[in-house]
N, C-alpha and C positions, 0 to 999 in steps of 0.2 A: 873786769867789772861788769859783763853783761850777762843777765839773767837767760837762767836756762827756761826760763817760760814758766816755774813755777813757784808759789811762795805760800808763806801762811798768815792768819791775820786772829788773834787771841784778845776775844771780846772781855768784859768784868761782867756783861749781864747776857744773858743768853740770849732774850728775847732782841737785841741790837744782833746778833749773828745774823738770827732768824731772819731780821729784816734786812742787812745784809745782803744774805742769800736769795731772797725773793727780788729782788732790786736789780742788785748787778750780777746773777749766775747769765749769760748769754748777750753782755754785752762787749757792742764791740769797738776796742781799741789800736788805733793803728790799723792795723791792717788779720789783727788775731781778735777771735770772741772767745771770753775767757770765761770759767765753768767754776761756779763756789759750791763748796760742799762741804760738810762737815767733815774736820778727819777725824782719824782715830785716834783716840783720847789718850791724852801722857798722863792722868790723873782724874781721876772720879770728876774733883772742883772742878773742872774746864769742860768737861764732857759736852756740852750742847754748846760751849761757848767758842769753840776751836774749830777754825775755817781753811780747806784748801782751796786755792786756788791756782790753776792751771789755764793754759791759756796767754801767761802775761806777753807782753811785746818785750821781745829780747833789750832794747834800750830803757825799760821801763826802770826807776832809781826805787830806793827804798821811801826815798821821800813821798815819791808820786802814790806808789801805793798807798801808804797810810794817811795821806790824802784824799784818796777816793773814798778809802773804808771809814776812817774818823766821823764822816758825815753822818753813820748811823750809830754812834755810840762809844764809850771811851775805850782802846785799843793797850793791851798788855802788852802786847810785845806780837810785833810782826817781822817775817823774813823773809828775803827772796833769797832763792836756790842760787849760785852762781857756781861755772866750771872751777875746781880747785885745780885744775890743771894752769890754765888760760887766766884767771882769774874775772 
């Protein structure tokens, strides 16, 4: 159940990505500064609203992140990476 450092964060309005990414890209948690960027797009709709983030603190829960990001905007659906190995 420990994040491989990366996950995503899928906004409804774009402009919440944007602030988003201006806010938290280089801030730092634990002992990692984590890097928001837009990814690349699963569909046209999401295209400016769809955020990587890299960086996370391997103990970081699904909880906490959508947490952090909710603060700028209503969140579709976000994920953290985990080893499917290890879980």
């Amino acid at each position: 159940g420990q994040s491989l450092g990366y996950g995503f964060v899928n906004y409804v309005d774009p402009k919440d990505a944007e602030k988003a990414i201006n806010t938290l890209s280089g801030l730092r948690l634990q002992t990692k500064t984590i890097k928001v960027s837009y990814a690349r797009p699963s569909s046209a709709s999401i295209r400016d609203a769809n955020l990587y983030v890299s960086g996370l603190p391997k103990t970081m829960t699904q909880k906490e992140l959508e947490q952090l990001f909710s603060q700028y905007g209503r969140i579709i659906t976000s994920r953290i990476l985990v080893d499917q190995i290890t879980g």
